[in-house]
Steps between C-alpha positions, in 0.01 A plus 500: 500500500219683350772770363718276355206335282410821425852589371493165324168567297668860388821333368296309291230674415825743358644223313793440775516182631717475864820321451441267754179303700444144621214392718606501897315151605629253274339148650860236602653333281362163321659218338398327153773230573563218203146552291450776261212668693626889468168597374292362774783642747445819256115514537486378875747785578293796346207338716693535830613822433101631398361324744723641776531879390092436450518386927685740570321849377195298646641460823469093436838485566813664672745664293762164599270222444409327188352168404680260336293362117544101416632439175474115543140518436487792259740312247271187494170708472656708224596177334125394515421823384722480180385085419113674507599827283783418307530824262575699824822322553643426116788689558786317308762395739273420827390177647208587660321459230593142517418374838807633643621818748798562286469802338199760493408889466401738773234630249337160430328526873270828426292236251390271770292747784329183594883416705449822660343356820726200484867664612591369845711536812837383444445261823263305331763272337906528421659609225694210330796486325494278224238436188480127649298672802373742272125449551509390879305736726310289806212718587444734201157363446364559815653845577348589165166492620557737847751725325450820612685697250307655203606803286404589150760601222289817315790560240864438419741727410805438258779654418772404235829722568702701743329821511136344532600252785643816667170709464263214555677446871469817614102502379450185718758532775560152510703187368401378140566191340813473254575250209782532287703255274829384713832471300843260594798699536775412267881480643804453273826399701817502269714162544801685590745356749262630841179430343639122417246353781240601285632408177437074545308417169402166710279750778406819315432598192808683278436696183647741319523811667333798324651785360567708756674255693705346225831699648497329812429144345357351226307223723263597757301347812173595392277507845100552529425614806099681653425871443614592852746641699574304850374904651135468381533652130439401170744502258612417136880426341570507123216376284175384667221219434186445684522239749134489555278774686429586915226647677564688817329830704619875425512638832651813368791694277808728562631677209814576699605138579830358320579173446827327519473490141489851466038512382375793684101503596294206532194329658572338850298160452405204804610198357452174604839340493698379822879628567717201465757382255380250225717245343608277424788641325563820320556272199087470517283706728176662369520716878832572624491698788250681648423850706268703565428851677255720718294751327663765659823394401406510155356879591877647567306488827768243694891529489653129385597484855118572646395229238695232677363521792153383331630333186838377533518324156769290663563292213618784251884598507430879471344458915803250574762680783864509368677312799844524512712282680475699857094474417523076473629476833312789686191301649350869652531652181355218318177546724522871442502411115157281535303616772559892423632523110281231426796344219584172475858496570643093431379285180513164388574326159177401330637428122787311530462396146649839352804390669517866693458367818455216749226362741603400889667877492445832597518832313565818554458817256754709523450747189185573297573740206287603192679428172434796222672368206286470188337257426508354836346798726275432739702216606724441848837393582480312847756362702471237779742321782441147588517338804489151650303420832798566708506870392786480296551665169573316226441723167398801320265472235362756186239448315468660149281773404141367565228633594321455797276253411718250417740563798223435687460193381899373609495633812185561796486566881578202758112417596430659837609804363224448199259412812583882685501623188177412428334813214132624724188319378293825585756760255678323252409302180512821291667537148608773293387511129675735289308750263826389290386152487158601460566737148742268392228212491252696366614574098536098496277300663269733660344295799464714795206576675355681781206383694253663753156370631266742642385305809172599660553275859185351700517611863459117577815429392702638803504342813369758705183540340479128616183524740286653189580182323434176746404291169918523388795355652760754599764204685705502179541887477568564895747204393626658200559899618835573588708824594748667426813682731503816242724679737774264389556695152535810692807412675849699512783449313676149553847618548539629854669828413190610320301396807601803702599886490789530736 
């Protein structure tokens, strides 16, 4: 270990950064839910991750363990925080600054060090979902006054582009907070004869298409869809506005890493956004569909087929088992598919309304293939067989060129197989940021930032030390410390003739 530091510090004491590093205990996965709370999610996470890398060199805490941070209670003190000091939190564009968890910086909490003795044990009171429950935390008074954990934040650390971030990380050796501006992806479908579903003036919205288009069709499906790829990774098609901005954790980079777009290099990032598909229609979703990785994955470190095994992403096409019509009625090979692939293998209709498909049936793809034409590339051409209840097939159907996000948004996997293929609360949650994305922003709106708070922990903060301190209550972090099965990343390949050398 000590050689590899020491290899690290020469790199870049010679101006040569490695191409790749991310931080190997990233805390599990956390969930934000319906309330714009990234930045507390943002701030809470680069606690955890101190406060547990701080345990460990100390010997507070084994190398699997860490200790869950509440971010109930930290939203509504930083909210009390921001009513009291108000030219902290004037950023334009959050609501803290007016009485409300929507919306906030990670840099705003350096200002207040008199919250520095207030963070608590997740345990103390549940996350909730909605801004109607917003300030709802039964207990948070009282724990306040036996809280055992105390630090002290002697500096923070910012950095404002891709080769800073970079350097900064490997000076600290540990995640740092991230806040960029967020864009919507825009998606032009020409109303030709296939792309007709899309084309009803009544449901979406039909313009002219633009100029590079204008030989397929002079009207257009114009589609705004999120930033992201159903695999984890932000994106951007044709011209791009900001949407708004996002805070997450930098848990590391790989310059090596390509995207399905075709960015290579960028900063692997814990977000806090579930895997599901959003709706209601593709018409008008602000989410779409959702995945998310393992930091190793995003490290060249796992093979798509190791990555299953701990995040499935079961509800993007690209992880979706082409099942021909010997696969639909082969129950083995169906439990083969699942319980060893880890694919979902039979999907249901869940937008009826584009007329592709219908509910009550079930769905098979049978042919997944990328579609290169200009300007349509990075789009798929998938093909599905439909069957009733009895087993019997009654159609083959094509979709246009699309890409995944919006076939995943017509089609999903039948819900035990969602259930199995359930992504690992202890791995996944990870996103992919392009340096692409990154530059591009930059010339026009500016609005990244990197964030680092050197943390100076109080022994009394870890429940070991809990016999020094009889004055605080340490239920709520013996209640709050969890740990993690890290073997499970280091797994062999999922497909069984990678398994073993004959």
């Amino acid at each position: 270990m000590r050689l590899g530091y020491l290899l690290l510090f020469i790199l870049i004491v010679y101006g040569k950064l490695p191409n790749k590093w991310a931080y190997n205990y990233p805390t599990n996965r956390y969930y934000q839910l319906d309330k714009g709370t990234c930045w507390a999610f943002g701030i809470i996470g680069m606690l955890e991750h101190s406060y547990r890398e701080n345990g460990i060199k100390k010997g507070f805490l084994k190398e699997e363990e860490f200790v869950r941070l509440n971010v109930q209670s930290f939203g509504i003190l930083m909210v009390d925080a921001c009513k009291k000091y108000p030219s902290v939190c004037n950023t334009p564009g959050d609501d803290v600054i007016f009485g409300s968890t929507e919306g906030g910086e990670i840099n705003w909490f350096y200002s207040f060090p008199f919250l520095y003795d207030k963070i608590l044990p997740s345990a103390v009171c549940p996350y909730t979902a909605t801004v109607d429950t917003q300030f709802e935390c039964n207990g948070m008074d009282e724990a306040l006054k036996t809280n055992p954990i105390k630090f002290n934040i002697t500096e923070m650390l910012t950095t404002y582009n891709e080769e800073q971030t970079k350097e900064l990380l490997l000076k600290v050796k540990i995640p740092i907070g991230f806040g960029a501006l967020i864009h919507d992806a825009k998606y032009y479908l020409p109303c030709t004869e296939e792309y007709k579903n899309f084309c009803d003036e009544s449901v979406y919205n039909v313009i002219e298409c633009p100029e590079n288009m204008k030989y397929l069709a002079e009207k257009c499906a114009y589609i705004v869809m999120p930033m992201y790829s159903t695999d984890g990774e932000f994106n951007y098609h044709n011209e791009i506005e900001p949407e708004g901005g996002h805070a997450m954790v930098t848990v590391g980079y790989n310059d090596e890493y390509v995207t399905h777009e075709g960015c290579k290099g960028g900063f692997i990032l814990k977000n806090s956004w579930n895997d599901t598909v959003y709706g209601p229609s593709i018409a008008n979703t602000a989410r779409g569909v959702r995945g998310s990785h393992s930091v190793k994955y995003f490290m060249n470190q796992l093979t798509a087929e190791e990555e299953r095994k701990v995040c499935p992403n079961a509800q993007d096409p690209m992880n979706w088992y082409i099942c021909d019509d010997a696969c639909v009625i082969n129950e083995e090979l169906h439990k083969t598919i699942v319980n060893e692939l880890y694919q979902a293998y039979k999907l249901q209709c869940v937008n009826p309304e584009e007329h592709f498909c219908e509910t009550g049936y079930d769905y098979y793809l049978t042919e997944l293939k990328a579609d290169s034409k200009s300007p349509m590339n990075h789009y798929y051409i998938a093909t599905f067989t439909k069957y009733d209840s009895t087993g019997k097939k009654l159609d083959t159907i094509t979709l246009p060129s699309l890409p995944t996000s919006i076939i995943g948004m017509i089609f999903t996997p039948v819900e035990d197989q969602l259930i199995r293929l359930h992504d690992s609360e202890e791995f996944c949650g990870h996103y992919m940021f392009p340096y692409c994305i990154l530059n591009k922003h930059l010339p026009f709106w500016g609005g990244y930032v990197g964030s680092h708070f050197e943390i100076e922990w109080d022994d009394r903060s870890y429940l070991i030390n809990k016999d020094k301190y009889p004055e605080f209550d340490y239920k709520f972090i013996a209640q709050s410390t969890f740990v993690q099965n890290l073997k499970l990343v280091d797994q062999k390949a999922g497909v069984p003739f990678l398994n073993e050398r004959i």
